[in-house]
N, CA, C and O of each residue as an XYZ file, in Angstrom:
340
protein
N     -43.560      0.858     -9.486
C     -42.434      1.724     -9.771
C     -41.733      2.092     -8.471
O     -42.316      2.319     -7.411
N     -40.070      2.135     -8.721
C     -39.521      2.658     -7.486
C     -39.791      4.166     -6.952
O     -39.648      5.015     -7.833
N     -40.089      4.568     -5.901
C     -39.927      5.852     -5.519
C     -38.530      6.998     -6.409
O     -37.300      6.986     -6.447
N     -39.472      7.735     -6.911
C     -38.687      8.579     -7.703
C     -38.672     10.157     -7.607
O     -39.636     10.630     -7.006
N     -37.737     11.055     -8.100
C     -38.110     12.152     -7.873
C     -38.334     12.801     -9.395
O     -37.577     12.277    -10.213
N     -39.269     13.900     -9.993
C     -39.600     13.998    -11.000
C     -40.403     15.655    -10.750
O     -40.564     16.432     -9.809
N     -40.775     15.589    -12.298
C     -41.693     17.237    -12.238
C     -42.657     17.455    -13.433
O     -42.635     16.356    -13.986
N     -43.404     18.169    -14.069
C     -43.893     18.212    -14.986
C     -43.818     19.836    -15.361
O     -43.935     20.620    -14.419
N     -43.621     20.382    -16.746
C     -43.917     21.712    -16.555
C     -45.094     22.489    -16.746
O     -45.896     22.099    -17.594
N     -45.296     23.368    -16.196
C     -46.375     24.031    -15.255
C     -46.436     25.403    -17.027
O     -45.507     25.928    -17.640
N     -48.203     25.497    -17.268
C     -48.167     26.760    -17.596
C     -49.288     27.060    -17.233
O     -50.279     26.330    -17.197
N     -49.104     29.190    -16.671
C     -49.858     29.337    -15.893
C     -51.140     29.626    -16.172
O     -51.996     29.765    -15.298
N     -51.373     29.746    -17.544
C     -52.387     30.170    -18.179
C     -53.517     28.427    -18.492
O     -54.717     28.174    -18.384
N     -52.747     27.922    -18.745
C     -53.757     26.168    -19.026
C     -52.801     25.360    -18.172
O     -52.626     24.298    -18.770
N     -52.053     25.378    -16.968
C     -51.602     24.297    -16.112
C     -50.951     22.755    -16.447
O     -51.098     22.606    -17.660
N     -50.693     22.285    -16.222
C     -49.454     21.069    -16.446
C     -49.667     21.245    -18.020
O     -50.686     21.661    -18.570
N     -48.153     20.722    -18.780
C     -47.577     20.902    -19.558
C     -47.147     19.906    -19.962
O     -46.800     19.260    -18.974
N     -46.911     19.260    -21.012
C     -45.853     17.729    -21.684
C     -45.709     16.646    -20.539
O     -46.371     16.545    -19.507
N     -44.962     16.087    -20.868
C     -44.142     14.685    -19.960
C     -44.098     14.997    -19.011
O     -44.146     16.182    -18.682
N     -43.961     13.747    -18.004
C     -43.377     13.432    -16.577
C     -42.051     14.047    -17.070
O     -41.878     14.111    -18.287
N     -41.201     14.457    -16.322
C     -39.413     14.209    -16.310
C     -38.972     13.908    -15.061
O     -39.179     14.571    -14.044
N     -38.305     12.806    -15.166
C     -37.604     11.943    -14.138
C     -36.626     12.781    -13.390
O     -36.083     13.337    -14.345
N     -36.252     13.075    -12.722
C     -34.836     13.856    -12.249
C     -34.371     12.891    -11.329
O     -33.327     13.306    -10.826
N     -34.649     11.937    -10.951
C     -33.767     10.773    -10.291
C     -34.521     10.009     -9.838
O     -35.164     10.175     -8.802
N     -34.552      8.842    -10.725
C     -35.092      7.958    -10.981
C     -34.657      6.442     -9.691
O     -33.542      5.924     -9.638
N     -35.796      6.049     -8.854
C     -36.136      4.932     -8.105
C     -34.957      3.754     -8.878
O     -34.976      3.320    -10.029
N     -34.305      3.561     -8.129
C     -33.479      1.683     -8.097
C     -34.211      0.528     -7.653
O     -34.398     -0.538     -8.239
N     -34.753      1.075     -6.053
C     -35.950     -0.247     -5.176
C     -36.567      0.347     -4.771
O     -36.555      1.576     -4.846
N     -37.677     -0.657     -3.933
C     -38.478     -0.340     -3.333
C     -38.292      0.245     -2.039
O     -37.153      0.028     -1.626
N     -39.216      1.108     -1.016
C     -39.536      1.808     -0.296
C     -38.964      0.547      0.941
O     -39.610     -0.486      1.118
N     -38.061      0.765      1.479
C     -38.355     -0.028      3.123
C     -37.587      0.890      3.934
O     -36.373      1.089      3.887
N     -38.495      1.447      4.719
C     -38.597      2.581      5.642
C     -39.474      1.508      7.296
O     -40.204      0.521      7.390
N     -38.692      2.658      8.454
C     -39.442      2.392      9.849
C     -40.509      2.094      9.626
O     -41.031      1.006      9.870
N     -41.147      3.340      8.957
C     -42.824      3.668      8.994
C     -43.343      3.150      8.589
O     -44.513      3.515      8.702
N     -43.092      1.501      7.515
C     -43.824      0.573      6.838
C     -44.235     -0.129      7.745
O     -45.397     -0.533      7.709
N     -43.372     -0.460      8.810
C     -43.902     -1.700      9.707
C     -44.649     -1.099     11.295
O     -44.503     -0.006     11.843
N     -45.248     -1.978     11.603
C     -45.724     -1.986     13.027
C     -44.690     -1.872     13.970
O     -43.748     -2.577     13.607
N     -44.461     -1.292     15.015
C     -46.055     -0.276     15.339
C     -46.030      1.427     14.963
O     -46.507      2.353     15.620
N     -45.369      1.456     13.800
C     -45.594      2.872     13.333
C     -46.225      3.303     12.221
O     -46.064      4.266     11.471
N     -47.092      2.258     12.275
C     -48.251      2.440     10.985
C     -49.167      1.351     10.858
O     -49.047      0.181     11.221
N     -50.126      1.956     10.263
C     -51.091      0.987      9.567
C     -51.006      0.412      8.391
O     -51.896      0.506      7.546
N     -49.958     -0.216      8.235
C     -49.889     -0.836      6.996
C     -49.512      0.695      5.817
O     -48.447      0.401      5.275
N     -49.772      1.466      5.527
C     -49.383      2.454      4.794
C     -47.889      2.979      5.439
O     -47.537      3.359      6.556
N     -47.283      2.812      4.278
C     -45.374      3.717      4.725
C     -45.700      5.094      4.718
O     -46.686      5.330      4.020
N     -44.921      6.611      5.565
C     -44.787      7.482      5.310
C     -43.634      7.610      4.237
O     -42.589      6.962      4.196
N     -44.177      8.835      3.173
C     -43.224      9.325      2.714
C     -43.927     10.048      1.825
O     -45.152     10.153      1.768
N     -42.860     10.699      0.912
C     -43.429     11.983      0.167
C     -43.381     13.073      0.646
O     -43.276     13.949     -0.213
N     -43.422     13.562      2.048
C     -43.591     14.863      2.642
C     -42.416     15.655      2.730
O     -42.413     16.654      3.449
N     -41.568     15.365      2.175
C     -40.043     16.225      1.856
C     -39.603     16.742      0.880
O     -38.652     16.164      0.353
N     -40.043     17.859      0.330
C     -40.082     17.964     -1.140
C     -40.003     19.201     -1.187
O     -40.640     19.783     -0.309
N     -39.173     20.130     -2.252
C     -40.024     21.672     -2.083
C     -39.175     21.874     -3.523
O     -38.433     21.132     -4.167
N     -39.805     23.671     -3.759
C     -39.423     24.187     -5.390
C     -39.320     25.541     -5.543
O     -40.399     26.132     -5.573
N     -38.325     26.204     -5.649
C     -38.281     27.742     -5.578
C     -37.402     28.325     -6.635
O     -36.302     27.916     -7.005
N     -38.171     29.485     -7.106
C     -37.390     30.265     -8.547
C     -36.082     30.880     -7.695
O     -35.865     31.083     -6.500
N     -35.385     31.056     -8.839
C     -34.352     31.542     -8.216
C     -33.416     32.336     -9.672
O     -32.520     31.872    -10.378
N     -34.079     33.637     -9.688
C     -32.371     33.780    -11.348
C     -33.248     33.284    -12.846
O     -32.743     33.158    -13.961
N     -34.432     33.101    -12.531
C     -35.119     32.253    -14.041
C     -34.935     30.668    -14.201
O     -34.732     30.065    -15.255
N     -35.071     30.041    -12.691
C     -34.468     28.731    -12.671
C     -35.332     28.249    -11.765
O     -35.405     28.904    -10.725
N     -36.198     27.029    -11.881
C     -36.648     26.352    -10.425
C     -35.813     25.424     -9.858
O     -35.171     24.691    -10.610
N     -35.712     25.329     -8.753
C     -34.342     24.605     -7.501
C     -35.637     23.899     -7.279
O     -36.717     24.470     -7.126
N     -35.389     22.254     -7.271
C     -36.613     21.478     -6.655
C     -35.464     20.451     -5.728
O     -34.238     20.392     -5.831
N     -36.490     19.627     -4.725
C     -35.899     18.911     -4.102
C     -36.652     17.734     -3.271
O     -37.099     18.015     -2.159
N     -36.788     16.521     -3.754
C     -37.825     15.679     -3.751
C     -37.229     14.248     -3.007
O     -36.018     14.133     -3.191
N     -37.765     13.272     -2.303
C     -37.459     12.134     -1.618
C     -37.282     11.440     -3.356
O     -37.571     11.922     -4.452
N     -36.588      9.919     -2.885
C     -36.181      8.871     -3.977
C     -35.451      8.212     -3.104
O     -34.941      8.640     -2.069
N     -35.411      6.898     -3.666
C     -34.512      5.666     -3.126
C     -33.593      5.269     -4.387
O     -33.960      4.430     -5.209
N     -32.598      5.820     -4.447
C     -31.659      5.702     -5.220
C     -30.649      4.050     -5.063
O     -31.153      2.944     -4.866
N     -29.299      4.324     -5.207
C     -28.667      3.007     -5.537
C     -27.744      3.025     -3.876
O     -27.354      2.042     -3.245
N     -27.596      4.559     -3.497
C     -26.704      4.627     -2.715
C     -26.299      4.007     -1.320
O     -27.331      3.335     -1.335
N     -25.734      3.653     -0.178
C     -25.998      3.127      1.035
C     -27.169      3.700      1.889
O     -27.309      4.908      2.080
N     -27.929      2.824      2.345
C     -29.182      2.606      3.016
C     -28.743      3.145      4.971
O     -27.915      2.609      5.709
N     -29.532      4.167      5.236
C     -28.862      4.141      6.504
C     -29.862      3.222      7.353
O     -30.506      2.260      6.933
N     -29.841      3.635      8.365
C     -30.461      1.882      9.798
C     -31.951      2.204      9.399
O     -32.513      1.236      8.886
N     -32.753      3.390      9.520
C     -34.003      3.274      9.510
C     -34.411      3.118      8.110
O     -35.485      2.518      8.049
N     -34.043      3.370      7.217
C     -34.814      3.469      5.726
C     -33.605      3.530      4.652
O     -32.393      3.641      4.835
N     -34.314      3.427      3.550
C     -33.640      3.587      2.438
C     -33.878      4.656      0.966
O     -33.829      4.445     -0.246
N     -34.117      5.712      1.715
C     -34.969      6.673      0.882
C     -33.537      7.913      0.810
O     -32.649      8.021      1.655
N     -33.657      8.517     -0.137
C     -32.372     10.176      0.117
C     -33.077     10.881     -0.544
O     -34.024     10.525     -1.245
N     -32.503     12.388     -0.301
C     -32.756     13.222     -1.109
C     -32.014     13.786     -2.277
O     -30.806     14.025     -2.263
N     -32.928     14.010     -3.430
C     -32.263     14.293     -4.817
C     -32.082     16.377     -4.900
O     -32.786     17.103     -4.197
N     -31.379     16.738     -5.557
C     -32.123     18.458     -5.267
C     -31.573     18.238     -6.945
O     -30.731     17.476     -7.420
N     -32.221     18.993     -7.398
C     -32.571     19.421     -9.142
C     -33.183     20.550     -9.542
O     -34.135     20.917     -8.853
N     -32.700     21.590    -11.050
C     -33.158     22.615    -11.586
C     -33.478     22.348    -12.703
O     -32.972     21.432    -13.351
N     -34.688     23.374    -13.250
C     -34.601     23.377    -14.670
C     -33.906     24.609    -15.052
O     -33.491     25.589    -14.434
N     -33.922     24.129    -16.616
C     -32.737     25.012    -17.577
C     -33.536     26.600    -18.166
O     -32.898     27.391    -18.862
């Protein structure tokens, strides 16, 4: 699967809740600096850009994905930002 950004909902009493939900859904694959030598061992960085905060009765999330859009020189990854309703 392409790198995607997504969530599940949370309850606090028995913890994760229904479905995955996609909030912006992977086009390709991962080709980032950090895949190749010499800035890794064979494992790519990524994932570590992400965060989620209430705000008003609303969570604001904001997660890495490689969407459709232009690729800049080092990678091809952006960021998505998304709420629930």
């Amino acid at each position: 699967m392409d790198p995607s950004g997504g969530y599940i909902n949370f309850n606090g009493a028995k913890g994760p809740a229904g479905a995955v939900h996609i909030a912006a859904a992977g086009t390709a694959p991962l080709d980032d600096f950090s895949c190749y030598p010499p800035y890794t061992n064979g494992q790519c960085r990524y994932g570590d850009y992400s965060m989620a905060q209430a705000y008003n009765g609303r969570i604001y999330m904001a997660a890495e994905y490689v969407g459709s859009g232009p690729r800049g020189t080092l990678s091809n990854w952006g960021t998505r930002l998304y709420w629930t309703r």
